[in-house]
C-alpha positions in Angstrom: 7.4 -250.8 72.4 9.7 -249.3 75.2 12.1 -246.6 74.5 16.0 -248.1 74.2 19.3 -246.5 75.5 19.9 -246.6 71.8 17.2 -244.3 71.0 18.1 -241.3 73.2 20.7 -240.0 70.2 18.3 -240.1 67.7 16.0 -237.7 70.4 19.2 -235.6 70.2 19.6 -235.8 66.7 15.4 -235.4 65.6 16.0 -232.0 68.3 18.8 -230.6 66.4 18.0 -231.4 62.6 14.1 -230.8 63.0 15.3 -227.1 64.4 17.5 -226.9 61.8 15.3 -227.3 59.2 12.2 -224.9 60.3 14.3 -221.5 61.5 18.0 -220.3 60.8 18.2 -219.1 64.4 21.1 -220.7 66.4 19.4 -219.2 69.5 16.5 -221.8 68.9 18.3 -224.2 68.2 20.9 -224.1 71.3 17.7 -223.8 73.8 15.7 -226.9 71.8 18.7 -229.0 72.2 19.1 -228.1 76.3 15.6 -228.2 77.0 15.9 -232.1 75.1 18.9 -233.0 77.0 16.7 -232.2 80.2 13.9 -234.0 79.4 16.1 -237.1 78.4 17.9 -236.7 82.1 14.0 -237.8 83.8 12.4 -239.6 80.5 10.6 -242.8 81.7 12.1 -245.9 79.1 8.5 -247.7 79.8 7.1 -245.3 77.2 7.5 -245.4 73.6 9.6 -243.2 71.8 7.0 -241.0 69.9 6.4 -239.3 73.5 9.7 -238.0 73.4 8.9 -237.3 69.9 5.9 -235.2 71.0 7.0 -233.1 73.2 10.1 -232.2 70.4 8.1 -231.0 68.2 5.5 -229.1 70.5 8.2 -227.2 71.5 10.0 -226.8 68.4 6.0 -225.0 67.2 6.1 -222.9 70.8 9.7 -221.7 69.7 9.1 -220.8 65.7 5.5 -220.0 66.4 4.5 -221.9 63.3 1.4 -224.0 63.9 2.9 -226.5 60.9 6.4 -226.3 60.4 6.5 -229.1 58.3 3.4 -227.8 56.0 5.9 -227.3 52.9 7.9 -230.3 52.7 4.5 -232.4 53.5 2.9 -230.4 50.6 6.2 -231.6 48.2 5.1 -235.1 49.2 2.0 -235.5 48.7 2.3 -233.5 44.8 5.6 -236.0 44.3 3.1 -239.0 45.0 1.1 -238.3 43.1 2.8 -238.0 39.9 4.0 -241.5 40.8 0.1 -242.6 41.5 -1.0 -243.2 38.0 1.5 -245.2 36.7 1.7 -247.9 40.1 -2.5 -247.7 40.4 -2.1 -249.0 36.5 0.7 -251.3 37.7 -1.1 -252.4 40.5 -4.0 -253.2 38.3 -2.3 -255.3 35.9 -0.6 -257.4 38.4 -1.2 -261.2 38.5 -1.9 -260.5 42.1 -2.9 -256.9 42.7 -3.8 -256.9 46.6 -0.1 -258.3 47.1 1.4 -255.2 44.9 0.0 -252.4 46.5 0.5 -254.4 50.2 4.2 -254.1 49.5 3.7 -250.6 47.5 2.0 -249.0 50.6 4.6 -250.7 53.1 7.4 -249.0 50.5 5.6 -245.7 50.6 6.4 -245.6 54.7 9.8 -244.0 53.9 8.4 -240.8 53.5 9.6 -240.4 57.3 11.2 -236.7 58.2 11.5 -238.1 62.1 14.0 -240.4 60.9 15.2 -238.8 58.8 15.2 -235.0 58.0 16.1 -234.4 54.5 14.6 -237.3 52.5 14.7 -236.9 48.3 13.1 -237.6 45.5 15.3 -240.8 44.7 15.5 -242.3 47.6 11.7 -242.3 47.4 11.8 -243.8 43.9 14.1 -246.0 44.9 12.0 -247.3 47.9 9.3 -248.0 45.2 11.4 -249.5 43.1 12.5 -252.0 45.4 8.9 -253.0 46.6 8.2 -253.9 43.1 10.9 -256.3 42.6 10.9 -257.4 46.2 9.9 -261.1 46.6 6.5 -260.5 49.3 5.7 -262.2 52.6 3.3 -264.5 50.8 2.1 -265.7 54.1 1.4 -262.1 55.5 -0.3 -261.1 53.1 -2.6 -263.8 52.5 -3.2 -263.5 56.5 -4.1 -259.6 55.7 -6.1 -260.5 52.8 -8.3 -263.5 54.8 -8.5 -261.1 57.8 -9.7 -257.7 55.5 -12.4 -260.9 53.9 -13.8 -261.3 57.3 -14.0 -257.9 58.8 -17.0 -256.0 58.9 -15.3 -252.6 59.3 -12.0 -251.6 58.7 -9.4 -248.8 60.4 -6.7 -247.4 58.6 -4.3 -245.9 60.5 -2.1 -243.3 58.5 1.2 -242.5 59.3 3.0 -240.0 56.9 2.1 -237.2 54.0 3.2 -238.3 50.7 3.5 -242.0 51.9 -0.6 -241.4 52.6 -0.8 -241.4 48.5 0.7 -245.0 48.2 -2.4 -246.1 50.9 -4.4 -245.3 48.8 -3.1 -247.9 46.5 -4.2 -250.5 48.8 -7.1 -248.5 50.6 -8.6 -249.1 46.8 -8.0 -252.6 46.9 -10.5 -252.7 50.4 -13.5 -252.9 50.7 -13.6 -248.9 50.6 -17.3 -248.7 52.4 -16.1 -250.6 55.2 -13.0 -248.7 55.8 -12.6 -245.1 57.8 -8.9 -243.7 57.6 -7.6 -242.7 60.9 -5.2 -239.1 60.5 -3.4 -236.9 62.9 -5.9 -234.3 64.9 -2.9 -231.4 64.8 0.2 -231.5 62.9 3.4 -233.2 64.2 6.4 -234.0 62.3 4.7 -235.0 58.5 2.3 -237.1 59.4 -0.6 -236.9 58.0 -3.8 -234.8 58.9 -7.4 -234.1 57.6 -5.4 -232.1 54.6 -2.9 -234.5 53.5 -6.0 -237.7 53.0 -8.2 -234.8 51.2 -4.7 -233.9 49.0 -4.2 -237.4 48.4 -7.9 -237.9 47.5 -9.0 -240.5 49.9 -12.1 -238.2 51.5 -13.8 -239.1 48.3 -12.7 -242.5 48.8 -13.4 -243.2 52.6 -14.6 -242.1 56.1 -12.0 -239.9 57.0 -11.2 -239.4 61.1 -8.8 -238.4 63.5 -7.1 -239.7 66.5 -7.3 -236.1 68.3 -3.4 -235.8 69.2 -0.5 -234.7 68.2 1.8 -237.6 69.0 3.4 -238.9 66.2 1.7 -242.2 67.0 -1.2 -243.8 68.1 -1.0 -243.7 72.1 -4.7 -244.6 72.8 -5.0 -243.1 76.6 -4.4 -239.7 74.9 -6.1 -240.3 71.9 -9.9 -239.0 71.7 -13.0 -240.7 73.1 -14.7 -240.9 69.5 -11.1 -242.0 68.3 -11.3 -245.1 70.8 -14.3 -246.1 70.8 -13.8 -246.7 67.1 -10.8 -248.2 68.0 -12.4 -250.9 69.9 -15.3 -251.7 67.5 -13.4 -251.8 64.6 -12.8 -255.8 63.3 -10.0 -255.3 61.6 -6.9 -252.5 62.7 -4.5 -251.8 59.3 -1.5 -249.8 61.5 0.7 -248.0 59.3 4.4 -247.1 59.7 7.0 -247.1 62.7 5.3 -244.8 64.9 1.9 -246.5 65.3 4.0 -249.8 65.3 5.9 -248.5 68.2 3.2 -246.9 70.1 0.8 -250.2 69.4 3.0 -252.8 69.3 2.2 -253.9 73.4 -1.8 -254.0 72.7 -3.3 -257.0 73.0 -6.3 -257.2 70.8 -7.3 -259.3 67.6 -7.5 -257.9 64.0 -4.1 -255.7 64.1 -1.6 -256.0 61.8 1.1 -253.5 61.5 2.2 -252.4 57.8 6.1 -250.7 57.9 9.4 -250.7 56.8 11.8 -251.2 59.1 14.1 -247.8 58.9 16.2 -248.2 62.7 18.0 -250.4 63.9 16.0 -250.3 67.5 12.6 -251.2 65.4 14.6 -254.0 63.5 15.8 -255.5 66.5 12.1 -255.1 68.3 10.5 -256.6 65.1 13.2 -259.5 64.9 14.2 -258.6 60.9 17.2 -256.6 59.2 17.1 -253.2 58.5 15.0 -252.2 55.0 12.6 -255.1 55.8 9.1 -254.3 54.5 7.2 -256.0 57.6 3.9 -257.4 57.3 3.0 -258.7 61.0 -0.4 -259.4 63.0 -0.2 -257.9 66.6 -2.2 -259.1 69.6 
């Protein structure tokens, strides 16, 4: 997915809040905002927007000198999901069709998203679940998911947030779990997810666990790590969670990806051809 004209605010906006957020010095914040005005003046719109996104948050760690500024609230997540776990995995279980609940669960769980949106609380991530379980599901997507995970010989999950990595797990269990390896962050961006967050969220018990060997709060393959793509390209079957991956993957051309997210922008809405607050269950390639 390009970058739009439309996007360059929220750039402005991630700079600003995200600064905000990790240091109380207005100094950092006035010289995070000028240096992302400048790099918006020469940004190339080819790329997709979690470069821009990158190169934010590097900077925003170079100014504070805090290798994770996002450690805490990621942390919060993960322990809120987890009180939440028991009761959906028993939910889940008891379903008349328990694949299709934790599909639309784990799409749900994607807005646990601090690049969209900075300050995200406990209700509006209740509510989120809430509405995936009364949500009527994209019968057909799923049963294209479900026929494609029946086929595969191995499996790549690619995460996309903390806390949101808990509600995977609700559908990682439903997988075949010893042909699946879940794909993390290799250095903290944003919250997304890292080695930490799946071993919080108890899936290296569960799975392989991996990572991509970038920062990028995506999955940009030419920067991701040989091992990473070489995986990449065996794998039969690509699960790509949330709107980073989606926006970073969306223009490869290769069969077995299907992208798992909820549609929280109006830019990815309009890519994606849905309404805002759509959980989105569609096969790339």
């Amino acid at each position: 997915m390009r970058t739009y004209l439309d996007c360059v605010p929220c750039f402005v906006r991630q700079a600003i809040d995200s600064a905000r957020r990790v240091t109380d010095s207005p100094a950092v914040h006035e010289q995070l905002l000028r240096e992302t005005l400048t790099v918006a003046a020469t940004m190339r719109f080819d790329q997709p927007p979690p470069v821009m996104g990158q190169l934010i948050h590097r900077r925003i760690r170079e100014l504070t000198a805090l290798p994770d500024p996002y450690r805490a609230a990621k942390q919060q997540a993960n322990a809120f999901a987890l009180q939440m776990y028991p009761d959906l995995a028993a939910r889940t279980a008891k379903a008349e069709d328990p694949f299709a609940l934790a599909v639309m669960l784990a799409i749900a769980g994607n807005v646990v998203d601090l690049g969209v949106k900075s300050h995200l609380t406990a209700e509006e991530v209740s509510g989120s679940i809430g509405e995936a379980l009364q949500a009527v599901p994209d019968r057909a997507g799923i049963d294209d998911l479900r026929g494609a995970v029946g086929s595969a010989g191995s499996i790549l999950y690619l995460a996309d947030n903390a806390g949101e990595i808990v509600f995977d797990r609700l559908l990682i269990e439903r997988l075949p779990t010893e042909k699946v390896t879940l794909v993390v962050k290799g250095a903290p961006v944003i919250n997304d997810a890292t080695r930490e967050d799946a071993e919080a969220a108890g899936l290296t018990e569960l799975v392989e666990v991996i990572d991509n060997g970038t920062d990028i709060p995506g999955t940009v393959l030419e920067a991701c790590s040989d091992a990473f793509r070489e995986r990449f390209d065996a794998a039969d079957l690509i699960i790509s969670k949330g709107q980073g991956n989606y926006e970073t993957l969306s223009d490869c051309h290769r069969e077995g990806l299907f992208f798992l997210l909820k549609a929280k922008c109006s830019m990815i809405a309009r890519d994606l051809g849905c309404e805002v607050g759509r959980l989105v269950i569609r096969r790339g390639g």
